[in-house]
C-alpha positions as CSV (number, residue, x, y, z in Angstrom):
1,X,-19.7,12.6,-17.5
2,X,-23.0,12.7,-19.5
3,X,-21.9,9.3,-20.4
4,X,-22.9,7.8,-17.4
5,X,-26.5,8.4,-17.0
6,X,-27.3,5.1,-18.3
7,X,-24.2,3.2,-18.2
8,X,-25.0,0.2,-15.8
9,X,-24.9,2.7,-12.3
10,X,-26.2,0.7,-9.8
11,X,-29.0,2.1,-7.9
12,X,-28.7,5.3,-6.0
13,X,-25.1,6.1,-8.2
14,X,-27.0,8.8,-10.1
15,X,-24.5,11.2,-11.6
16,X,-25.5,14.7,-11.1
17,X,-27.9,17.0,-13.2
18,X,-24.9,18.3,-15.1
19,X,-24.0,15.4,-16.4
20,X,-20.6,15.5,-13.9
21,X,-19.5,13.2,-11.1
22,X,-21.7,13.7,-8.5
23,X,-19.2,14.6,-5.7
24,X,-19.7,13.4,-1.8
25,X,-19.6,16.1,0.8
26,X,-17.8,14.6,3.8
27,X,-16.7,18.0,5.4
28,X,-13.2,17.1,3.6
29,X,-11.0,20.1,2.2
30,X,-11.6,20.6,-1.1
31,X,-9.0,21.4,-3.9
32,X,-6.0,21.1,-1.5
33,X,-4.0,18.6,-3.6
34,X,-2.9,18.9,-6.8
35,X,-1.3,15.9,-9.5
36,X,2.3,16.8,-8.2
37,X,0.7,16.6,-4.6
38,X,-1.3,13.9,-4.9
39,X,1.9,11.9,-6.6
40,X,4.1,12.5,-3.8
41,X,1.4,11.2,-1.3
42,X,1.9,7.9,-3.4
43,X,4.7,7.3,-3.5
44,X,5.4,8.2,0.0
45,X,3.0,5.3,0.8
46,X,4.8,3.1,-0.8
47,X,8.0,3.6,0.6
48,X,10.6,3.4,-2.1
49,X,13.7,3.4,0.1
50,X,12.1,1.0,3.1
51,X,10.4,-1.4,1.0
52,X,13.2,-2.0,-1.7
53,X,15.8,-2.3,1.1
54,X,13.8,-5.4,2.5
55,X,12.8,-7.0,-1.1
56,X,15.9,-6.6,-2.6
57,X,17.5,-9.5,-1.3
58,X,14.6,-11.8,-0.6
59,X,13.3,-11.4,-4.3
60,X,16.4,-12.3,-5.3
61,X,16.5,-15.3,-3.0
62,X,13.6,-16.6,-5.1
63,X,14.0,-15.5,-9.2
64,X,17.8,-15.0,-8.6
65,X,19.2,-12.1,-11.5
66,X,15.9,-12.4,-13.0
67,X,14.9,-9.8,-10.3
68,X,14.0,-6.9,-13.3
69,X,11.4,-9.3,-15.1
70,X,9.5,-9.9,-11.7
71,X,9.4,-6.3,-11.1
72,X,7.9,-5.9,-14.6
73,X,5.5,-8.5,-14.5
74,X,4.4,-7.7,-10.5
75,X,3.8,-4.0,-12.1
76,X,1.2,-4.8,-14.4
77,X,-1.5,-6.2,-12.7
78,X,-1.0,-2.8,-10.7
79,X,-1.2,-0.9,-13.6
80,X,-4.2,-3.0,-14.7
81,X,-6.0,-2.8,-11.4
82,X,-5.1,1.7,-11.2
83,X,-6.8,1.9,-14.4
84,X,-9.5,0.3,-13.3
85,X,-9.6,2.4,-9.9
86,X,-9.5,5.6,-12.4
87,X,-12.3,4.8,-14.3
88,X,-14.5,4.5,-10.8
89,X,-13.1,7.5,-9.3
90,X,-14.1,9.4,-12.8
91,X,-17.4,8.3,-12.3
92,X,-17.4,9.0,-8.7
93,X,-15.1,10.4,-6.9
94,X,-15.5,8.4,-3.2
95,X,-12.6,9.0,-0.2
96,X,-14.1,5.1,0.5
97,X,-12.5,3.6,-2.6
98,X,-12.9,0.1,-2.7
99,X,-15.6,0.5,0.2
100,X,-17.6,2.7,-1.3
101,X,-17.7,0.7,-5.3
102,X,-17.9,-2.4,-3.9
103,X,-20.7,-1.6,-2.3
104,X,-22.1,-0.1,-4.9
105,X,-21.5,-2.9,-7.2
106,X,-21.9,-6.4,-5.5
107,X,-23.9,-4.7,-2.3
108,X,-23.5,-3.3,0.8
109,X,-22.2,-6.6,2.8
110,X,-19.3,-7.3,0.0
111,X,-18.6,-3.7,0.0
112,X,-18.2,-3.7,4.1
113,X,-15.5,-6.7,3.4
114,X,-14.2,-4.9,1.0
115,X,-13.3,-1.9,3.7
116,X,-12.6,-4.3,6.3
117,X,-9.7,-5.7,4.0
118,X,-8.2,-2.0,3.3
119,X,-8.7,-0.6,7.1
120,X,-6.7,-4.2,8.3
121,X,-4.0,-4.6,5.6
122,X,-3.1,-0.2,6.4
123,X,-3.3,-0.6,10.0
124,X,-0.5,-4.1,9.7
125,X,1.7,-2.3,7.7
126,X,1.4,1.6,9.7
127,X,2.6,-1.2,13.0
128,X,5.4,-2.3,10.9
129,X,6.6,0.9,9.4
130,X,6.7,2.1,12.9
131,X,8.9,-0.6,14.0
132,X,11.3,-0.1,10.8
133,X,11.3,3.4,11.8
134,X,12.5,2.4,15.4
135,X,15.2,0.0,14.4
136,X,16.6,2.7,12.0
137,X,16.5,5.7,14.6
138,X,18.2,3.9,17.1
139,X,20.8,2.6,14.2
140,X,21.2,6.6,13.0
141,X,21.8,7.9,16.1
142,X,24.7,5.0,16.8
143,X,25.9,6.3,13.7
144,X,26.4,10.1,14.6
145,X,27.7,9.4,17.9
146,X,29.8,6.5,17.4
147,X,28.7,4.9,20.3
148,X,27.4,1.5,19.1
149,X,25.5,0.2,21.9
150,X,22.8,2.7,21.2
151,X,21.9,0.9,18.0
152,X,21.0,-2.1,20.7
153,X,18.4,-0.2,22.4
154,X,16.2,-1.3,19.4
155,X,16.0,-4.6,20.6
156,X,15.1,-3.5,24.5
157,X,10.8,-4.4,24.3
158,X,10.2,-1.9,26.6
159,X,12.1,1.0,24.8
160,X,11.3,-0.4,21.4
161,X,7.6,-0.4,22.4
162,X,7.9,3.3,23.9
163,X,9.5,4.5,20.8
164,X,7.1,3.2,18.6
165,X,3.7,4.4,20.2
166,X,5.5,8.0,20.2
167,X,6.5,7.6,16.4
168,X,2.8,6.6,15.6
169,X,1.6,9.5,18.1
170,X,3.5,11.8,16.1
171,X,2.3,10.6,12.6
172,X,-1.6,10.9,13.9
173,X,-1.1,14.3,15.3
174,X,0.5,15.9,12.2
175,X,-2.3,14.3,10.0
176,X,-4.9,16.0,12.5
177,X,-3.3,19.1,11.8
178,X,-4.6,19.2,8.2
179,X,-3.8,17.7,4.8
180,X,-2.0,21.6,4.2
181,X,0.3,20.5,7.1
182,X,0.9,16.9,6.0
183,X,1.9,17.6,2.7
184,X,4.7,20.2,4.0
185,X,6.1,17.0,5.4
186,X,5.6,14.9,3.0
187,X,7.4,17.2,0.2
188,X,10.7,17.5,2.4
189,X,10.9,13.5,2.9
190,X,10.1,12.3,-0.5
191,X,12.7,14.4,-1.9
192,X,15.4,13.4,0.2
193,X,14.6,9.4,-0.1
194,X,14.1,9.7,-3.9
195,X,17.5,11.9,-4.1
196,X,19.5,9.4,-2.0
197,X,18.1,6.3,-4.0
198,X,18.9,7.6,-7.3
199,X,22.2,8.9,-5.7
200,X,23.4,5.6,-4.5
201,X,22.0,3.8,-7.9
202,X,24.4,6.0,-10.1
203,X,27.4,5.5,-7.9
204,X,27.0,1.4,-8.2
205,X,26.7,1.9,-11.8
206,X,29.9,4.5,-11.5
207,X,32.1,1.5,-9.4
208,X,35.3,1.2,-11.0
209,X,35.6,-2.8,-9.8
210,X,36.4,-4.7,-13.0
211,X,35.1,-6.7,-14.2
212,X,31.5,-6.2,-12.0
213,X,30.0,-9.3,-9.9
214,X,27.4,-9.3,-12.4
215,X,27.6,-8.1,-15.7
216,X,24.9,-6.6,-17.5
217,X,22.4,-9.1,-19.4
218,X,19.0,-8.7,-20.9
219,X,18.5,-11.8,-19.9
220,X,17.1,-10.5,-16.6
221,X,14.2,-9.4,-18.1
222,X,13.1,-12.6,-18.9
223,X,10.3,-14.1,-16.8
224,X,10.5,-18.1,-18.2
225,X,14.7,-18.1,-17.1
226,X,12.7,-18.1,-13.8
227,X,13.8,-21.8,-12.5
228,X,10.0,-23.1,-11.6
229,X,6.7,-21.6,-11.4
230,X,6.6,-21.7,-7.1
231,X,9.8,-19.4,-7.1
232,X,8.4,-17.1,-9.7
233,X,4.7,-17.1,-7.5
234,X,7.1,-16.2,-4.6
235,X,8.9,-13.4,-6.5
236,X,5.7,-11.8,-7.4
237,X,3.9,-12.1,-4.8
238,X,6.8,-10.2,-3.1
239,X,6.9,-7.8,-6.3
240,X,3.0,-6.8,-5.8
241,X,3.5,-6.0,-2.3
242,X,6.3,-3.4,-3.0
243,X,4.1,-1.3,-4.8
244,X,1.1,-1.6,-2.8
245,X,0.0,1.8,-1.6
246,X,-0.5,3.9,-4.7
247,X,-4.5,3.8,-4.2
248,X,-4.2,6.7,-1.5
249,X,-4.0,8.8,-4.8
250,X,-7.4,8.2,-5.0
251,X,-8.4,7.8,-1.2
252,X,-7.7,11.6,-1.5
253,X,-10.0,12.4,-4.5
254,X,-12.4,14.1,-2.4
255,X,-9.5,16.6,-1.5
256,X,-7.9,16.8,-4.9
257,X,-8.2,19.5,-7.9
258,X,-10.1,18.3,-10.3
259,X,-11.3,15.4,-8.0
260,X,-12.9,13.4,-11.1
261,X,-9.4,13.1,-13.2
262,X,-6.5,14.1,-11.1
263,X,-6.6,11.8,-8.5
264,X,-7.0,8.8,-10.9
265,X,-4.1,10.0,-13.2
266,X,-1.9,10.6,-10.1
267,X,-2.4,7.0,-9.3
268,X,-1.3,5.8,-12.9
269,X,1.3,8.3,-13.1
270,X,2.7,6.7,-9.4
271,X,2.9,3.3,-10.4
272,X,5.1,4.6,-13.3
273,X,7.7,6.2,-12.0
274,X,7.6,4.0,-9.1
275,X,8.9,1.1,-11.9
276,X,11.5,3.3,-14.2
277,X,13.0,3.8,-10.1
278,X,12.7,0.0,-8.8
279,X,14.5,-0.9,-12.2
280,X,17.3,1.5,-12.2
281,X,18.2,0.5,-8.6
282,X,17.7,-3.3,-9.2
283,X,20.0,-3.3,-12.2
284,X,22.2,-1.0,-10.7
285,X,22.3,-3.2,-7.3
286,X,22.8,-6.6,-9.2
287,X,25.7,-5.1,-11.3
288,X,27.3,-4.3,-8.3
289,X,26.6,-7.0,-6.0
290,X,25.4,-9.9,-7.8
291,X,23.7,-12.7,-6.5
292,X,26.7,-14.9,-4.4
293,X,25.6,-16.1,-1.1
294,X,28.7,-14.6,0.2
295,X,30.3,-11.8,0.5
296,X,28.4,-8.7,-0.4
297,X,25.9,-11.0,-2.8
298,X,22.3,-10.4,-3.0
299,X,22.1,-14.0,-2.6
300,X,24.1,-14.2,1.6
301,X,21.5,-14.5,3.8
302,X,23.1,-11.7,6.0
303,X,22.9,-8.9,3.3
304,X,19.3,-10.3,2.9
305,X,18.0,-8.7,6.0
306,X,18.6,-5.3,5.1
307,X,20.7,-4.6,1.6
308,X,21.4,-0.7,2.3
309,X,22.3,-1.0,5.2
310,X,25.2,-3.5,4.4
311,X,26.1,-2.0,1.0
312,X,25.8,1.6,1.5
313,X,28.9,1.6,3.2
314,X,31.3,0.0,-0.1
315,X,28.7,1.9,-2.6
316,X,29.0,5.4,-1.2
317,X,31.7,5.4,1.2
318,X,31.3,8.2,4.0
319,X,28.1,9.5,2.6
320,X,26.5,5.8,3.5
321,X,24.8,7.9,6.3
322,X,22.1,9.3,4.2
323,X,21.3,6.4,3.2
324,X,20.4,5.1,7.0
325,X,18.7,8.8,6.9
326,X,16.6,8.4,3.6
327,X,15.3,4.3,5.2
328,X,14.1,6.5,8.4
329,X,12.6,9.5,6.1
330,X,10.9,7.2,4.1
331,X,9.2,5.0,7.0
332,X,8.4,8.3,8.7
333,X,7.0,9.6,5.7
334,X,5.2,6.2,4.8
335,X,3.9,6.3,8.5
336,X,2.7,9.5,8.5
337,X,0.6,9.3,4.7
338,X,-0.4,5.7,5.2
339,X,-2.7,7.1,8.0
340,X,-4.4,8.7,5.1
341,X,-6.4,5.4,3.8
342,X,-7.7,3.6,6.9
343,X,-8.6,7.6,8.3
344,X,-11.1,8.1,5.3
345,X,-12.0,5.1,4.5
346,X,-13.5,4.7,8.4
347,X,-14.8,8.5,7.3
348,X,-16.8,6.6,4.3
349,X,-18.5,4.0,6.2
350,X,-19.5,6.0,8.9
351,X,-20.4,8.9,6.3
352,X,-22.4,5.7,4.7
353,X,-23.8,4.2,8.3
354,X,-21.9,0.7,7.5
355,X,-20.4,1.8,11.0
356,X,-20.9,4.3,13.9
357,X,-21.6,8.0,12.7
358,X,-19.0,9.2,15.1
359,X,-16.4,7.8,12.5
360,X,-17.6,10.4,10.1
361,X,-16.9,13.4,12.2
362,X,-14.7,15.8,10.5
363,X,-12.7,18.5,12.4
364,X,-14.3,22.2,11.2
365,X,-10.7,23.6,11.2
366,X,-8.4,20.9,9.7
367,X,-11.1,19.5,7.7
368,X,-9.7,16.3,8.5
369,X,-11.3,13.0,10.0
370,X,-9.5,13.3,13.2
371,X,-11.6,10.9,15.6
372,X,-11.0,8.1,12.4
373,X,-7.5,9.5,12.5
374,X,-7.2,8.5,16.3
375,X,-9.0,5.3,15.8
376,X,-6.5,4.3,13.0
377,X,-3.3,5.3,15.2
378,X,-4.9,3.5,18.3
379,X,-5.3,0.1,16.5
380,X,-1.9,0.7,14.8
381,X,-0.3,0.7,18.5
382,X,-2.1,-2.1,19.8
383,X,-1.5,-4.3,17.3
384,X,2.3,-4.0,17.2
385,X,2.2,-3.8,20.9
386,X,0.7,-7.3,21.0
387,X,2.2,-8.9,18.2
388,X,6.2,-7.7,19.2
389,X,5.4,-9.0,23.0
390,X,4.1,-12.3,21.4
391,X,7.4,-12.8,19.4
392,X,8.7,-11.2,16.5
393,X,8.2,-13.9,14.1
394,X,4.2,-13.7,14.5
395,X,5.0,-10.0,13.3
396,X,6.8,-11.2,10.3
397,X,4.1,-13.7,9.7
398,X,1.5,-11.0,9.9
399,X,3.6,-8.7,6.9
400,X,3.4,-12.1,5.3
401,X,0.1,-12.3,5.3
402,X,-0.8,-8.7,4.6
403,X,-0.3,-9.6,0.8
404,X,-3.3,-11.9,0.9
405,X,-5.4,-8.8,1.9
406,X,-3.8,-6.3,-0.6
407,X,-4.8,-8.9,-3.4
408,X,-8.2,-9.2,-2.1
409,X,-9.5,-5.7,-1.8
410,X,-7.7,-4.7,-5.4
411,X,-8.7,-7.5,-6.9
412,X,-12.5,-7.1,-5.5
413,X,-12.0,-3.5,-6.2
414,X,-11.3,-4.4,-10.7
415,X,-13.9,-7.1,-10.6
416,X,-16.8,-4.1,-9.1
417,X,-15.6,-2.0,-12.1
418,X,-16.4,-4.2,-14.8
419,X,-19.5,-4.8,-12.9
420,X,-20.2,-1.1,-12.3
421,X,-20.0,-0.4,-15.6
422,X,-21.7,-3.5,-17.3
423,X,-23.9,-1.9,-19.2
424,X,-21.3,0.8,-21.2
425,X,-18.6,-2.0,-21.8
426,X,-19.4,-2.2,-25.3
427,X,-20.4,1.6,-26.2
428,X,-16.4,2.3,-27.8
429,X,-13.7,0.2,-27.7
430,X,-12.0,2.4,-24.6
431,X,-14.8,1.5,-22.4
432,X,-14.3,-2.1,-23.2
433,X,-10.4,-1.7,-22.2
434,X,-10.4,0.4,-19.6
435,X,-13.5,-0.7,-18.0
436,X,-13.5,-4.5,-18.8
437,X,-10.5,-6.0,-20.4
438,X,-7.8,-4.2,-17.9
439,X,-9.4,-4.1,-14.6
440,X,-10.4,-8.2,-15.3
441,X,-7.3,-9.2,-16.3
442,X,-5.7,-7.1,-13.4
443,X,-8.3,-8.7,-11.1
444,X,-7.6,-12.1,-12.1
445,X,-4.3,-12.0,-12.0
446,X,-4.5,-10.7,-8.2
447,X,-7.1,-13.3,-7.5
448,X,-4.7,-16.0,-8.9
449,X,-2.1,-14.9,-6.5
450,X,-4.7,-15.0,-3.6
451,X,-5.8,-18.2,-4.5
452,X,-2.1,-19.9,-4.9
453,X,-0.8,-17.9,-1.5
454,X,-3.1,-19.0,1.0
455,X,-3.4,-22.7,-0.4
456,X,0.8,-22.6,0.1
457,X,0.6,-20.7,3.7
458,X,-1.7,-23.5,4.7
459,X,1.8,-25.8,5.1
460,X,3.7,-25.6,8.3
461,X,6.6,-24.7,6.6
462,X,5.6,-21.1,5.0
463,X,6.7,-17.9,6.0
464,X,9.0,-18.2,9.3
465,X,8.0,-21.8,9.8
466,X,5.9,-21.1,12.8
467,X,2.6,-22.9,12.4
468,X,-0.5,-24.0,15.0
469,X,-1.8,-27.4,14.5
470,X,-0.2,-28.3,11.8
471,X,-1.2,-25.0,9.6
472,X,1.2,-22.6,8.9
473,X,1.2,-19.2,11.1
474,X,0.4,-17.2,7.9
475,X,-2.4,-18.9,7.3
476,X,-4.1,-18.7,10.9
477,X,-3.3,-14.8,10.7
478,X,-5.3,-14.6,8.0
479,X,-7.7,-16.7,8.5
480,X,-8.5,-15.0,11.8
481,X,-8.5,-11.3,10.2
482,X,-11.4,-13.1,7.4
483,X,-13.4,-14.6,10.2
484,X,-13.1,-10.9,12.6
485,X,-14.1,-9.1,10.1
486,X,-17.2,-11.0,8.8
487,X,-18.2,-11.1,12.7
488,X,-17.8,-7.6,12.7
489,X,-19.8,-7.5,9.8
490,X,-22.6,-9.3,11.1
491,X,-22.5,-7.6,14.4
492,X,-22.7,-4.3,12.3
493,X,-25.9,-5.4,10.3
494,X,-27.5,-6.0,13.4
495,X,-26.9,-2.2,15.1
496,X,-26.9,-0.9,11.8
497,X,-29.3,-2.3,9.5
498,X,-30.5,1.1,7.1
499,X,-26.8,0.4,5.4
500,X,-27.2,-3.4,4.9
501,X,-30.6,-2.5,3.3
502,X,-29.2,-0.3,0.6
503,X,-31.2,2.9,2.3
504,X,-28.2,5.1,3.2
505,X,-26.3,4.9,0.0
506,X,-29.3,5.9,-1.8
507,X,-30.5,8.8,0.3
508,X,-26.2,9.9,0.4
509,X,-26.2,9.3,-3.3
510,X,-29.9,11.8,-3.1
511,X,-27.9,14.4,-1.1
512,X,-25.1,14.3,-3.5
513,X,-27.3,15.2,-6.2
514,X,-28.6,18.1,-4.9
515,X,-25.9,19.8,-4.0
């Protein structure tokens, strides 16, 4: 991209003598993943089948029918944000991401936080996948043997704990095997949830009950027929956490055909079809259901917990057990790929010195990060292990709280592009879009939701209603991750200073360039 000689780079960003993206060399394999590849891989991060099954109900707890409008209006600050995130990866193509920008942009301190947020926020959520994935193995194999107390081994803490640490054991070893090896999964596992999904929203539309709970109105696209602005906060911020995870598109970019386009249209193309799907099941889902508190409602606090698993049964009769199949196929595959992002990210800032070199090892014959890999699947463990022994409402508090940190890094992640590119914003009328208009307005928007989420976790009474001293649990959690990782921080500017000077991203940027 010619274009880019002179367009605000910072500093030791030169693009290459070709006028291309200059293109890191990591030790990563190169041109395994295609668009069709690299879409798969995002939305098996996000977890269709898992995540819908827990926001179904508690979206519709706070916006009521108006649950299509949230999912509309939580969308576009993603779509905002991706288009920012393609413009950057264009430019230059980083497995660091948000990392790797932000520090170029703001500096190498902001950029550190910046990783911190992304290697935290993957490692809560690979601890809670595994424990969905637990529950729903347990449940599945109660439901091929008809012997019910099976499903109750779920809630033994020594088994539960077991089981998990095996699931996550499982994930890192087939992501050490190569990205060929995890994709062969991954195929197999997103076509079964994605079939199954679409197969149960066409047979609640096909339900002969007349007339429906809830008949069909456009009414539920309608954001203001939300009753007041803290349930509509609350239903987004629920709405931008279901379709966090569509940035591994470009965590893979290094890896990806065409590593300068691809991976950035993969991410766009993601967050598309990840909406036509959450709409088609929401409408279809309210039709059927509708929002009573009793009953099979999407307002009874019972069907809340876990909507497929109590109306798989009336929607799709005997074949409800693929839907308790496609839940545990799309936490193991979410499990497996959300390994992906923490993995090279750790690759980045040890490739970058902003932590031990060790982290940047790649393995010559998978060509994967595997000692990052490790690290990732050994914090995963010890996280969930602590927080499921402490209680299980400090782990819900933690999920809770992991939507603070995906706000952060995306939005931190927009506002570097607009500063990244400062100085090309007003060379045509698609720089000023792509690079300023959408990624600020998607940043803002994020930042907003920041802002008004840890302001209302600060009160005893968010979240589970847990709190310490009179502050919420949610906000403790995060205010503990914030003050680890600028410790950490500090601590890593004292062992590694050439980073925190600026010196190794301009030599790596040097090395880049010549190659």
């Amino acid at each position: 991209m010619s274009e880019n000689t002179d367009n605000g780079r910072p500093p030791g960003a030169a693009a290459a003598s070709d006028g291309s993206a200059p293109h890191a060399s990591k030790g990563l394999a190169k041109g395994r993943l295609g668009l069709l590849a690299s879409v798969v891989l995002g939305i098996s991060t996000i977890a269709p089948v898992y995540t819908l099954t827990g926001a179904l109900g508690p979206t519709v707890r706070e916006v009521g029918a108006h649950l299509p409008a949230v999912f509309i209006v939580g969308f576009l600050p993603m779509l905002l944000v991706a288009l920012g995130y393609r413009e950057l990866n264009a430019a230059e193509p980083d497995s660091g991401t948000s990392f790797t920008w932000s520090a170029r942009a703001f500096g190498p301190m902001i950029g550190w936080i910046g990783g911190w947020g992304l290697v935290v926020a993957t490692t809560i959520v690979l601890s809670n996948l595994a424990g969905v994935a637990v529950d729903f193995f347990y449940l599945f194999l109660a439901q091929i043997t008809g012997d019910q107390s099976l499903a109750a081994l779920a809630d033994n803490l020594l088994i539960n704990i077991i089981t998990c640490c095996v699931f996550i054991a499982l994930a890192v070893w087939i992501c050490c095997r190569g990205m060929g090896t995890t994709m062969t999964v991954q195929y197999g596992l997103v076509a079964l949830q994605l079939l199954v999904l679409i197969g149960f929203a066409f047979a609640a539309f096909g339900e002969t009950t007349a007339p429906p709970p809830l008949a069909f109105d456009l009414a539920w696209f309608n954001p203001f027929g939300v009753e007041s602005f803290s349930a509509f906060a609350a239903g987004l911020s629920l709405s931008i956490f279901i379709f966090w995870g569509w940035d591994v598109c470009l965590t893979v970019s290094e890896e990806s055909i065409g590593s300068d386009e691809v991976p950035g249209k993969a991410a766009t193309w993601t967050v598309l079809l990840i909406l036509c799907l959450y709409l088609l099941t929401a409408i279809a889902t309210l039709q059927f259901a509708g929002i009573s508190d009793v009953g099979l409602g999407l307002g009874n606090p019972r069907i809340q917990e876990n909507v497929f698993a109590h109306l798989a049964g009336p929607v799709m009769g005997p074949l409800a057990i693929l839907m308790s199949i496609a839940v545990l196929a799309s936490t193991a595959a979410s499990l497996q790929s959300t390994f992906v992002s923490p993995a090279r990210t750790l690759l980045a800032m040890g490739y970058y010195g902003a932590v031990p070199k060790r982290f940047a090892k790649v393995c010559p014959r998978s060509q994967t990060p595997r000692y990052a890999t490790i690290c990732a699947g050994i914090a995963a463990a010890l996280f969930y292990v602590t927080m499921r022994t402490l209680s299980e409402n400090v782990l819900a508090d933690t999920i809770t709280a992991l939507g603070m940190m995906i706000c952060f890094y995306y939005s931190l992640t927009a506002f570097a592009c607009v500063w990244y590119f400062r100085r090309s914003l007003f060379s045509s009328l698609r720089h000023f879009l792509m690079r300023g208009i959408c990624p600020l307005l998607g940043g803002a928007i994020l930042s907003v939701i920041f802002v008004r989420t840890a302001i209302d976790s600060a009160s005893p009474d968010f979240g589970s209603g847990s709190h310490v001293g009179g502050l919420g649990l949610v906000f403790v959690i995060a205010a503990i991750i914030s003050l680890l990782g600028i410790c950490l921080m500090l601590l890593s500017r004292l062992r590694l200073p050439a980073f925190f000077l600026g010196a190794t991203l301009q030599q790596q940027a040097k090395l880049q360039l010549q190659e």
